[in-house]
N, C-alpha and C positions, 0 to 999 in steps of 0.2 A: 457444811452439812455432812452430818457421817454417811459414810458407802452405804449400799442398800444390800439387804440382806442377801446373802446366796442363794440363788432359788432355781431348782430342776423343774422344769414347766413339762405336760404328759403331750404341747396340744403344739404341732409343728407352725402355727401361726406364729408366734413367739421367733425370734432371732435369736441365736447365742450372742452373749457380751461376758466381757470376763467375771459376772455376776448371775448369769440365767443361760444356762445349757438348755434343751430342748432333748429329752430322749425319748423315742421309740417304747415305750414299757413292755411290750411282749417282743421285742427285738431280743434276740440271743444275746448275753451279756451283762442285759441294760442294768440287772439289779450292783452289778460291779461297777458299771462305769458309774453311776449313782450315788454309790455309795464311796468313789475314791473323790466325786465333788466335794463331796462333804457339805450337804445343802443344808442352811436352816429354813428351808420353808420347801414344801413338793405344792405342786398344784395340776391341776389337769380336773375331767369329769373324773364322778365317784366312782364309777368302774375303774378308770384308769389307776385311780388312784388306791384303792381298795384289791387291784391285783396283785399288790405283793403281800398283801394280809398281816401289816408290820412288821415285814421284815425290813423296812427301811428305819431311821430313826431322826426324821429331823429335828431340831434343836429348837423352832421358833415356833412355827406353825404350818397348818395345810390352807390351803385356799382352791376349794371348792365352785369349779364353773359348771353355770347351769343353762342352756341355751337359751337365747331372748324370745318371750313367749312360750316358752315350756314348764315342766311342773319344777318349781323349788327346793331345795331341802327339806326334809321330814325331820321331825326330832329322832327318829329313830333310825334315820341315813347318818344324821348330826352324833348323834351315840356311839355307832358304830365305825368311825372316822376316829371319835376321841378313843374309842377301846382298841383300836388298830394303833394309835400311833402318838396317845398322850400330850397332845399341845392344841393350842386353842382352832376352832375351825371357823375359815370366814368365807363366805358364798358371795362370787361373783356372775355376775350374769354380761353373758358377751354377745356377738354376731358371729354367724358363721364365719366372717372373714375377722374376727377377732378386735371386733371395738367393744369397750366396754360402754354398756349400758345401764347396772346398778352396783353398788358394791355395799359391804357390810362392813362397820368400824369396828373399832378394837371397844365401844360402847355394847356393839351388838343390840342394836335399838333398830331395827328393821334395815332396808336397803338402803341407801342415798341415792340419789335420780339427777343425773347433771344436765343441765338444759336440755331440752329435746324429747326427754323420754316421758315415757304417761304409763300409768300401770292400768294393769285390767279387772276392776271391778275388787279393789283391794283399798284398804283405809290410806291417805295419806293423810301425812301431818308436814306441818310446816313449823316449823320454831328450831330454836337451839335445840340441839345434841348432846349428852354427854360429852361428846367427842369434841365442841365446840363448835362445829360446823351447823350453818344454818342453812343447810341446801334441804328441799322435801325428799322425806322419806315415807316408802311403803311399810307400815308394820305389818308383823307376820304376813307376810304376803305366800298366796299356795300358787300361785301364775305367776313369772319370771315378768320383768317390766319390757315395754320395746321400743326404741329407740325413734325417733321419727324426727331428730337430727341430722348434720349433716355428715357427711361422711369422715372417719378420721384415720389414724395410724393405730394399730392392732396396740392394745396397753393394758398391761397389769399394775396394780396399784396394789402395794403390799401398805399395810395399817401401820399407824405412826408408829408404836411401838417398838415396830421391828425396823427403827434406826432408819428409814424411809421419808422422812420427815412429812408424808403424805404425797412423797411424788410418783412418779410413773417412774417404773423398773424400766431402763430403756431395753427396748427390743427394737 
C-alpha cells in the first residue's frame, strides 16, 4: 500500500507520526514550520485553516472539519478554501475528542456515515458511490451528522486518491 499522504492537521487531537505533524496555527512560526513539512494535504476547522489566507501551498488537498452536530460547509466556505489554496476540498465531521463521524470522498456525493451515526433531518441514500463504497450517505446535508456509536481512537481518513488507499492516517 503506498504511504499516506503528508498532512499538517490545525486540531491538537491528531498525534504527530512521520506523516501528520499537528501545528498550533496562530503559534509564532507555525507558517515556517509548515511549510519546511512540506504537506500535501492541511486540515483543521475553516478558520484555522483560512488563517493563513494561502500563504501555504499544499500539493493534494485540504480537508475541512466541521463539529458533529454543527452547521456544515457552505458553498461559498467551499469557494473560498478552493480561492485560498487550489486543490480539491473534503469536509470531515468529527467529536470533540476527535472520532470521526462522516466524511466526504473524492466522488463528493455527500457524507458517508459509518455504523453508528444518524443524520439530522437530512436525505440519506443508500446504494453504491461513485467512489465504490456502499455505506449511507447524507446528501448535501446543512447539519453535520452525530455519532451514536461507540467510542474510538481520534482518525483522519484522507480520500483514496491521495495514495491513502482509504485508510486512517495513523494518529
Amino acid at each position: 500500500m503506498p504511504a499516506a499522504a503528508r498532512t499538517v492537521v490545525f486540531e491538537p487531537l491528531f498525534r504527530k507520526s512521520s506523516q501528520c505533524l499537528y501545528v498550533d496555527p496562530f503559534a509564532p512560526g507555525a507558517a515556517q514550520q509548515i511549510r519546511e513539512f512540506r504537506p500535501a494535504v492541511i486540515a483543521g476547522t475553516l478558520q484555522k485553516i483560512l488563517a493563513f489566507g494561502g500563504e501555504l501551498r499544499p500539493t493534494h488537498a485540504v480537508v475541512a472539519f466541521s463539529w458533529e452536530g454543527s452547521r456544515c460547509l457552505s458553498e461559498s466556505e467551499r469557494d473560498d478554501l478552493w480561492e485560498a489554496y487550489h486543490v480539491p476540498v473534503f469536509e470531515q465531521v468529527i467529536t470533540p475528542d476527535g472520532r470521526l463521524v462522516a466524511w466526504e470522498c473524492e466522488a463528493h456525493e455527500g457524507l458517508h456515515l459509518p455504523n453508528g451515526a444518524q443524520a439530522m433531518a437530512d436525505r440519506i441514500v443508500v446504494g453504491r458511490c461513485d467512489c465504490g463504497a456502499d455505506s449511507p450517505r447524507v446528501i448535501r446535508p446543512s447539519m453535520a451528522p452525530q455519532l451514536n456509536g461507540e467510542r474510538g481512537q481520534p482518525t483522519l481518513l484522507l480520500p483514496a486518491r491521495l495514495g491513502s488507499g482509504r485508510q486512517p492516517l495513523p494518529t
